[in-house]
N, C-alpha and C positions, 0 to 999 in steps of 0.2 A: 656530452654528459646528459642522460635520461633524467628528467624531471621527477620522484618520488610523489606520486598524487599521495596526500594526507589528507584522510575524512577531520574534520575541525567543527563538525557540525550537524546533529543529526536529530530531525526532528517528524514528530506525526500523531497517528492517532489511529488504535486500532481495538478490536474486542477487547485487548489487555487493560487500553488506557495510552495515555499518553508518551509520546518514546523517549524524548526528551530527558536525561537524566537518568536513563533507564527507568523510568516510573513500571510501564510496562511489561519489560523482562522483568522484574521486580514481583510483583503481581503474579507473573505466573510460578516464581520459586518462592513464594511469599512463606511457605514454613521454614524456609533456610535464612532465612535474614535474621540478620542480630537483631537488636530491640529498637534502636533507633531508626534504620533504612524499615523495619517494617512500621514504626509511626508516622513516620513520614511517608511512606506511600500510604495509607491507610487516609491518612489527611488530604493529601494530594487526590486521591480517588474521590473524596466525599465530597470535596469542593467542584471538582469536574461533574460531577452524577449530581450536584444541584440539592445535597443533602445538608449542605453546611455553604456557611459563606463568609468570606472576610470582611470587616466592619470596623473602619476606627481603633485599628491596631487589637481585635477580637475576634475570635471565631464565633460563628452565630449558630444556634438549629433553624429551622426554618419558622420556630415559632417566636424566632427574635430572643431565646436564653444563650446563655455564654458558654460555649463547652470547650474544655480544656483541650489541647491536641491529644494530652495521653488515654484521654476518653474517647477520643471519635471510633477506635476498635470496640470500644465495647458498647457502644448506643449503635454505632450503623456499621460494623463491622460486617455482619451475617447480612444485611443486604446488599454491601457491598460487593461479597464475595459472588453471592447469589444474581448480581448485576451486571457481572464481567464473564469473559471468556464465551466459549459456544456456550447455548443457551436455547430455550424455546423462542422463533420469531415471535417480536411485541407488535403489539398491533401498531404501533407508529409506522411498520411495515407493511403490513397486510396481517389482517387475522387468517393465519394456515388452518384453523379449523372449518373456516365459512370465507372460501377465496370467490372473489366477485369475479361471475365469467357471465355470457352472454347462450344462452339453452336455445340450439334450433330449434325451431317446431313447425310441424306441415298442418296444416287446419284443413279441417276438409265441411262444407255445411252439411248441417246436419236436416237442413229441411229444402228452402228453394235458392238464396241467397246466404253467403256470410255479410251482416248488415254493421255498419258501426260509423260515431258520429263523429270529427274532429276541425279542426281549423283546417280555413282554406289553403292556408299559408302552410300548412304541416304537409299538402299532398305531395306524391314524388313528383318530380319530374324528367320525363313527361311522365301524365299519368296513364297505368296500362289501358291496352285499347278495350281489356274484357269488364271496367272498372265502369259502372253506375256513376256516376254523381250529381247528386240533386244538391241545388244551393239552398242554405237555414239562411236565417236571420243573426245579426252576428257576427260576421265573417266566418260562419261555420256553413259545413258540407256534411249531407248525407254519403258515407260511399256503399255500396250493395255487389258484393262481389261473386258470381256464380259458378267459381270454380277455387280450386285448391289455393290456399294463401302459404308461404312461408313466411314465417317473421322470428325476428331473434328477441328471448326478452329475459329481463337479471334474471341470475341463477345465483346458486352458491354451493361448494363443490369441499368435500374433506380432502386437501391437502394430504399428499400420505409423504411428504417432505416437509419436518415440521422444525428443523434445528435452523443456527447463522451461528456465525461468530460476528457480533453483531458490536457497536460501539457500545460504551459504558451506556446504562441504563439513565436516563437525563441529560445526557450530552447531549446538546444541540447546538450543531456547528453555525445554523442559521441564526442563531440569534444572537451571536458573537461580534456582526457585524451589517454593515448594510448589506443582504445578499441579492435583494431585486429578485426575488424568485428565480435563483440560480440552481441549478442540479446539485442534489447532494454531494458528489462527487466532484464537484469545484469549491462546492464552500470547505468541504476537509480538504482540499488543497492547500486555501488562503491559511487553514488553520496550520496545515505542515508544514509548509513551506516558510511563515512564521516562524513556528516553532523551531524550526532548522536554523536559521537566520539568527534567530537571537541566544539560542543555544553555546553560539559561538563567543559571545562576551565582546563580541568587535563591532562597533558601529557597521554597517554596511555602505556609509558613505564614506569613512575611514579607510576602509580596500579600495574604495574607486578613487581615490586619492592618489594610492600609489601604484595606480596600473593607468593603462589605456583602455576607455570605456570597451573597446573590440576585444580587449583581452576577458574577458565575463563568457559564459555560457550556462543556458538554460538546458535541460534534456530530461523530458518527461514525457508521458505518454498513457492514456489508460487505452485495454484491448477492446469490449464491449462499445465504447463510446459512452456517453453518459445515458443511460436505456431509463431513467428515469420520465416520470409524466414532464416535466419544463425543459428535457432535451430529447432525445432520438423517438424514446419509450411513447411520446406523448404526440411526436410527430408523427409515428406510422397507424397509430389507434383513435386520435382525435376524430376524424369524419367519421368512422368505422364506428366513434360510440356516440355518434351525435353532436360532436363540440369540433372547435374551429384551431384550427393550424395556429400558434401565433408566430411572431417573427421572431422570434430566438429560436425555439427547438431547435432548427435545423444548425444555426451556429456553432449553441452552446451545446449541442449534441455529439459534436466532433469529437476524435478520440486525441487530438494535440491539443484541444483549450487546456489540459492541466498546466502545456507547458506556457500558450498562449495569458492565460491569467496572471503565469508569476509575473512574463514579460511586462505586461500591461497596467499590474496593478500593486505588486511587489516591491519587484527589484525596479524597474523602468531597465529594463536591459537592453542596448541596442548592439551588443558581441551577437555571439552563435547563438543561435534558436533552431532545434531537434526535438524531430518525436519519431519512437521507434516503438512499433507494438511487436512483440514475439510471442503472443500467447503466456504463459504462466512463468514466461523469463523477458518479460517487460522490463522490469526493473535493468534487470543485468545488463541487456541490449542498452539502454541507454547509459549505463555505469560505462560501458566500455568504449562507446563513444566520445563520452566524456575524459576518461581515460586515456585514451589515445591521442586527441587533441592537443591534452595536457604536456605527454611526455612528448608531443611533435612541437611545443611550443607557444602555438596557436592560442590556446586560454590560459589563464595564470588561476582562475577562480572558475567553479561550476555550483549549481543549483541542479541535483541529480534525484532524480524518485519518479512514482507514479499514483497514480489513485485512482481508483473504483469502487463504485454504490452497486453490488451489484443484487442484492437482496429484494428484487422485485418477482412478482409472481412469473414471467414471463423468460425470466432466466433463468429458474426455476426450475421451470416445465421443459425449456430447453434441453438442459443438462439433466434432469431428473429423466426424460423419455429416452438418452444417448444410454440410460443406465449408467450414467455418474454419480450419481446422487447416491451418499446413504437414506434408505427411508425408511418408516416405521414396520414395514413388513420384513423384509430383509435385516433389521435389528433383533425383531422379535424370535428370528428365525434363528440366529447366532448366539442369542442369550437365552434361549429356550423360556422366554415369557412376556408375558402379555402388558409389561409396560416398559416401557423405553426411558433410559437415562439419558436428555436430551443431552446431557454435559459431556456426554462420552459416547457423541456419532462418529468421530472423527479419531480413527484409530491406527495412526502410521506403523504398518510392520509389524500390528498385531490381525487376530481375525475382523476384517473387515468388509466392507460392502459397498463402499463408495466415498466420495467425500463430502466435505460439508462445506458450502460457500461462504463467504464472510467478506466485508467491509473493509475497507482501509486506507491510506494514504501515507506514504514515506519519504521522506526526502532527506539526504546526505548535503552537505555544503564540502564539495572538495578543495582544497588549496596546493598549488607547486610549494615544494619544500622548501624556497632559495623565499618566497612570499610571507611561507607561514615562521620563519625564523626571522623575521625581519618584523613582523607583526606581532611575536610572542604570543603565537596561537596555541591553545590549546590540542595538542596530538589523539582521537582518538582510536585509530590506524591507519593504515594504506594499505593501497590499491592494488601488489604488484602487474597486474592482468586480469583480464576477463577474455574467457575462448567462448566462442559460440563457433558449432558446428551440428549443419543438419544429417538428416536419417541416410540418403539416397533413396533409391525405389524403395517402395510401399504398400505396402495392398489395402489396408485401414490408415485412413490421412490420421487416426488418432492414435494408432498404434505405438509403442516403444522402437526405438530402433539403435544402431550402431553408435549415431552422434554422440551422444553423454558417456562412451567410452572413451572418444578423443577428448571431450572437454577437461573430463575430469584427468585425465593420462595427462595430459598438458598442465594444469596445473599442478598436479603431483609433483610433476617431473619441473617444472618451475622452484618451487619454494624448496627441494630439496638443491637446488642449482644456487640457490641464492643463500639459504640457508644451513645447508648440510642435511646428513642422514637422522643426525641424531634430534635437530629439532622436528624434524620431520613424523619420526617413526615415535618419539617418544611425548611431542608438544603439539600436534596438530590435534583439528577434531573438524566433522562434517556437520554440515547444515544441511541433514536433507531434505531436498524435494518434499519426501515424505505426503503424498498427495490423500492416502488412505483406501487405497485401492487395490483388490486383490493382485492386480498387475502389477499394479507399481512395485509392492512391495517386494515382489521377485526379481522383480528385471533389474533396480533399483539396487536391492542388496547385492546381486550380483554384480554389479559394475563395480561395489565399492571392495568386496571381496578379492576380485580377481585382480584390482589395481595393488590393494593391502598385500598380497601374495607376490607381487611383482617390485615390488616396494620393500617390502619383508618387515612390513607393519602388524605390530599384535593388537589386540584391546584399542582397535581405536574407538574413540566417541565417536557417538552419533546423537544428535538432536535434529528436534522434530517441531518447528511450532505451531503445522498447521493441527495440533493436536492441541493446542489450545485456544486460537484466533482462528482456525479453518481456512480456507482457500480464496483470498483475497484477489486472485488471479493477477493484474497488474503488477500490483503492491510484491505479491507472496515474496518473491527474493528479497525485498525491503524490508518484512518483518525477519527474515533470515538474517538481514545483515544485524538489524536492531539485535537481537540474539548472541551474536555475535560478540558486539561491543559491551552487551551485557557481562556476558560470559567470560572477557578479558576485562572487564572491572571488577567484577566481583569472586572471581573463581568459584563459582558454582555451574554446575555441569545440568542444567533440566533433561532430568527424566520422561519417558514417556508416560505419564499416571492414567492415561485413559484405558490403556490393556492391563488383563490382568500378566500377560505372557507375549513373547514372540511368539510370529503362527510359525509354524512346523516347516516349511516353506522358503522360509527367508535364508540367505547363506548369511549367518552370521559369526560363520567361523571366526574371524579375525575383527570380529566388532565386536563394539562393546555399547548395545543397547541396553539401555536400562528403563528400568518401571520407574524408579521415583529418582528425586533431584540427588545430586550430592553435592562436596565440595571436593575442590580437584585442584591439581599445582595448577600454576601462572603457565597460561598457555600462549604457543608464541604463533600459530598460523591457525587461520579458519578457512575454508572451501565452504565456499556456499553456489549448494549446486541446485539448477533448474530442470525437471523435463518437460518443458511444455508441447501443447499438442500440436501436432504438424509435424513435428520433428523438430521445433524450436529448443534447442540444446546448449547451456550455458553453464559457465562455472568460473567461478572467482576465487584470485587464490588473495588473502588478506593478512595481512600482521598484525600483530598485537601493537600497543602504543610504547609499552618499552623496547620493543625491536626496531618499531619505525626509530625512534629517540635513538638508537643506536647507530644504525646507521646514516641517521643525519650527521653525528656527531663526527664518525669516519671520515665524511664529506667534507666537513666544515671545519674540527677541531673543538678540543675544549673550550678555548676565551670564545668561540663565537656560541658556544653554548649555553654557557654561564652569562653570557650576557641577553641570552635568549629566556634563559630562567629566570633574569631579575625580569623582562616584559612581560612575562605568562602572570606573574602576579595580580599584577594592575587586572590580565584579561579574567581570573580566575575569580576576582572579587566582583566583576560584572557577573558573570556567570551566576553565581552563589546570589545576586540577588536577583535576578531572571527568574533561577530556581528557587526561590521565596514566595515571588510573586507568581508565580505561575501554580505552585502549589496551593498557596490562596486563593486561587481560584480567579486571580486577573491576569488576563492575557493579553488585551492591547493588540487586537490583531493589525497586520500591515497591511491596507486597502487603499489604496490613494487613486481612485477613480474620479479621475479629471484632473488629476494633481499633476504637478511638476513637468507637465506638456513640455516637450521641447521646441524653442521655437527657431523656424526655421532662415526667417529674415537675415538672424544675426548668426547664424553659423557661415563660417570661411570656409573658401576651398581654395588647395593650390595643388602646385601638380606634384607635391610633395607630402603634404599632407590634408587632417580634415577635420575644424574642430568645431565643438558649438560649446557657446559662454555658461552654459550648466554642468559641463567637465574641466576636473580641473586640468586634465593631460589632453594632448589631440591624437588621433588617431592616423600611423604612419602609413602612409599610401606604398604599394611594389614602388623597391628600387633598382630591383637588382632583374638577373633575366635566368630563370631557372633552367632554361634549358640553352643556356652560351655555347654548348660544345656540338649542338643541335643547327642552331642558327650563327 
C-alpha cells in the first residue's frame, strides 16, 4: 500500500507577504475577497511591514494610538498595497539608481613622477621594483611613481534593471531573532520554516512522539548559495574591496545550509537530511524526494522548501548581461514611453522582455496519510508525484528543450489515472513556470497546448505568480505551490493583471489565460510546473484537500474518519490562534541554538536497535537482508 504524502503545513515569506494562511495569495486577489479575509490580511500585512503593532490586547500606529482592525485599510491601506508585490528595489537592497562598483582607471604622469603620500603599512606587497619610496615621519611613506599607475576607485553606475519582487516593505527577518549576522536567505528560512511548523496546529514534539526520530526528513536547498556580503557574495569580494574573509562566509554561504539550519536549529532532526538544487525547479527536486521517501516508507514526516536572497547587485548584473532580465530600455520599448511601471516588469505570456528576480522562502510540512489520521492533521493537499526530466543534447545550456513535455505528459496522464477524465478536463488548472520571457512564453504555451489537445482539455486555467512576487529562482515552484492551496481554499482563480493581452505568439488555443482574478468552482488537481535552466524540468501533479479527504476515507472507512474529524478540532483551534498571533504581528520564531544538544554518553546501542534518552521511540537497526535471493 503507497503512502498518500499530505501537505499539513505550509509556511514562508515572499513579495506577497506571508504564506501561511494564505495571507499571501490573499494579497495578490485582494479585490476578490469578501470583507473579512480582505481585513484580515490588510491587518496581518501592517503588522509584518512594522506599520501597526500588537499591545495589550490593542492594535497600535506607531505613534502608540489605538486603530481599530477595520481601519488599518484605510490609514495604511495605499502603502500597504504600494509595499508588496514587484516593485522599485529599496535601498535596504542597493540603491539601482547609484549601484556601488569599483571604476578602472590608468594614470599616466603628467610631469616627471606620479607622487602621493600614505602609510607604510597601506604599501602592496611586495612593493613594485619601479616604485620610489622615501620614509615621512609618522609611519608614513612618500611613494613617486614614474610610469603608468592603474588603480580601481568607487564609482556609481545607473542601474538599467530597476524592479524585485522584493519582501513586504519593513519586514525584517533579522530582527525577529538572534541572527549573528547570518545571510538573508537563512534568516527567512528560520522565519519559513517556522511558519510551516506551526501552521500545522500540532506541537512538533507531539509527531516525534509518535514516530521514530529517523522517520523525520529535512529537503531543502537554495541554487545561487547565499551570494549575500555574510555568505558566498562577501567571500569572493572581500579582499578584492579591501576587507577581510571572515569565518562564516564560506559556511554559511553554502547552498544546503537552508536545509542545514532547520536541522540544527528548528527541528533538531537527526532522520534524512537532502539538498538538491535544479536551478528554477529547486523546490520540486526536493518535493520529490521527499515524496518518494515517503511512499517507500523511509519518513513518515518532511520539512520540504527552499530559500533565496537573491536581489543583490551582482546577480543582477549576472542575469541582466545573459539578457534575462527585464530592463528599463526594453520596457520603454514595448510600452512606447518613457517611464516604466515598475509593478508590471514581470509579464508571463503577455509582451515581454525578460524576468524580474525576487526574494523568497517556502516551506510545506508533509505528513504519511496512516500519521496525519491518527494525529487529526489538518489536510491541505497531496502530493501524488513530482517528474523531473532533462532536455538531452543542447546547443544553449539555457535553452528550452523536450523535458517539460515528459514532465508534464506524466503528470497529466497521472491524475487523469487516479482521478478520471472528467476531473481532469473539467477541475484541473496550471501553475506556470510563467518565467516572463519571450521564450518562455512560446515554448511554454506550447507544451501546455499540445498536452490539452492530447488530453482533449478546453479552457484550462492558467496562473502565473511570478507576475506578481517575480522569480524567486529556488523558492519559484514554492510560491506556485502556495498558489495553489490558495486557489483550493478560496476558489478564486489569479489572473494575470500585469498584461494588458496575450502576446500574439502564445498557443492558447485550449487555455484559458486571463487578465484579471476571478472565482471559479472547487477545483480538484493542480500541476505545478517548472522550466528551469539546464534543462532542469519538473512537474507536480496535486490534489485538492477534499479529494485527498476522499480518498483517505476509501482507504480507511467512515468511523476512522469521523473520528479523525473529532481530533482536527482540538488541531484547528491551535491553528486559529497561530493565525491570531501571527497576524498580530508575534511570531515566536524557533531558534534553539545550543539547545536540546543531544547527548551522547547516554545514548544505547544494540545490534538491534539505537536510542538516546531525548527520544521517546528508538531508532530500528536492518533486520532483515534485502537481497536473500542474492545471497
Amino acid at each position: 500500500m503507497t503512502s498518500l504524502p499530505l501537505v499539513v503545513g505550509m509556511g514562508g515569506i515572499n513579495a506577497a507577504g506571508r504564506t501561511s494562511f494564505h495571507q499571501g495569495f490573499r494579497r495578490i486577489v485582494i479585490d476578490k475577497l469578501n470583507a473579512e479575509a480582505r481585513q484580515e490580511t490588510f491587518v496581518g500585512l501592517a503588522t509584518l511591514m512594522k506599520l501597526a503593532r500588537y499591545e495589550n490586547g490593542e492594535l497600535l500606529d506607531n505613534a502608540g494610538n489605538i486603530i481599530a482592525p477595520e481601519n488599518i485599510e484605510a490609514t495604511f491601506g495605499a502603502q500597504i498595497l504600494a509595499g508588496t508585490l514587484i516593485r522599485k528595489v529599496e535601498k535596504n537592497h542597493f540603491d539601482v539608481d547609484a549601484t556601488h562598483w569599483h571604476q578602472k582607471m590608468n594614470i599616466t604622469p603628467t610631469e616627471q613622477n606620479i607622487t602621493f603620500e600614505l602609510r607604510a603599512r597601506e604599501l602592496p606587497q611586495p612593493v613594485p621594483s619601479s616604485w620610489q619610496v622615501t620614509e615621512l615621519e609618522s609611519g608614513k611613506v612618500r611613494v613617486e611613481i614614474p610610469e603608468q599607475l592603474t588603480i580601481t576607485h568607487d564609482a556609481y553606475r545607473d542601474n538599467p534593471i530597476k524592479a524585485a519582487g522584493q519582501f513586504p516593505t519593513g519586514f525584517a527577518p533579522e530582527k525577529l531573532y538572534n541572527s549573528r549576522y547570518q545571510p538573508r536567505g537563512l534568516q527567512a528560512t528560520i522565519f519559513a520554516a517556522t511558519d510551516a511548523i506551526r501552521s500545522t496546529g500540532i506541537e512538533w514534539d507531539a509527531i516525534l512522539d509518535k514516530i521514530s526520530p529517523d522517520e523525520v526528513g529535512t529537503y531543502s536547498a537554495s541554487v545561487a548559495g547565499q551570494l549575500n556580503d555574510e555568505g558566498l557574495g562577501g567571500l569572493l569580494k572581500s579582499r578584492l574591496s579591501g576587507s577581510r574573509v571572515s569565518t562564516k562566509q564560506l559556511a554559511l554561504g553554502l547552498n544546503t545550509m537552508s536545509t542545514d539550519f532547520i536541522n540544527a536549529y528548528v527541528t533538531g532532526n537527526v532522520g534524512t537530511t537532502f539538498s538538491s538544487s535544479g536551478a528554477c525547479a529547486t523546490f520540486l527536486y526536493n518535493l520529490r524526494s521527499a515524496v518518494q521517501d515517503m511512499q517507500a516508507g523511509r519518513i513518515r514526516v518532511a520539512i520540504v522548501g527552499s530559500s533565496e536572497a537573491p536581489i543583490t547587485p551582482e546577480i543582477i548584473e549576472g542575469f541582466g548581461n545573459m539578457g534575462a532580465l527585464a530592463n528599463e530600455e526594453g520596457l520603454k520599448k514595448l510600452d512606447g514611453s518613457d517611464a516604466v511601471d515598475h509593478r508590471k516588469t514581470s509579464r508571463p505570456f503577455g509582451q515581454n522582455c525578460g524576468f524580474t528576480i525576487g526574494e523568497g522562502a517556502q516551506f510545506v510540512v508533509l505528513m504519511d496519510d496512516a500519521l496525519a489520521l491518527e494525529m487529526g492533521a489538518k489536510v491541505l493537499a497531496s502530493v501524488a508525484d513530482v517528474f523531473v526530466n532533462a532536455d538531452g543534447y543542447k546547443k544553449s545550456i539555457t535553452a528550452p528543450g523536450p523535458g517539460n513535455y515528459i514532465t508534464m505528459a506524466k503528470s497529466v496522464a497521472l491524475a487523469e489515472q487516479v482521478l478520471g477524465k472528467e476531473a481532469l478536463q473539467k477541475r484541473s488548472f496550471i501553475l506556470a513556470h510563467g518565467s516572463s520571457t519571450p521564450q518562455n512564453r512560446v515554448s511554454e504555451s506550447l507544451i501546455y497546448h499540445k498536452i490539452a489537445e492530447s488530453f482533449s482539455i478546453e479552457n484550462w486555467a492558467v496562473a502565473a505568480p511570478k507576475a506578481y512576487v517575480g522569480h524567486t529562482i529556488g523558492p519559484a515552484s514554492g510560491d506556485q505551490m502556495a498558489m495553489a492551496l490558495g486557489i483550493f481554499s478560496d476558489n478564486i482563480m489569479p489572473g494575470i493583471t500585469t498584461i494588458d493581452e496575450v502576446a500574439a505568439d502564445v498557443h492558447n488555443q485550449h487555455l484559458n489565460i486571463a487578465t484579471e482574478h476571478y472565482h471559479c468552482e472547487a477545483m480538484d488537481i493542480a500541476f505545478i510546473n517548472s522550466k528551469g535552466f539546464g534543462g532542469n524540468n519538473a512537474t507536480a501533479t496535486i490534489f485538492s484537500p477534499k479529494v485527498s479527504l476522499a480518498m483517505m476515507e476509501k482507504r480507511y472507512g467512515a468511523p476512522a474518519m469521523a473520528e479523525y474529524q473529532q481530533k482536527l478540532v482540538a488541531v484547528e483551534q491551535v491553528q486559529q490562534a497561530y493565525k491570531e498571533q501571527v497576524n498580530n504581528g508575534q511570531y515566536d520564531l524557533i531558534y534553539k541554538f545550543g539547545e536540546g544538544l543531544l547527548d551522547e554518553e547516554t545514548m544505547e546501542i544494540t545490534n538491534s536497535s539505537l536510542s538516546f534518552t531525548e527520544f521517546k521511540n528508538a531508532i530500528a537497526l536492518p533486520s532483515t537482508n534485502p537481497f536473500d535471493d542474492m545471497v
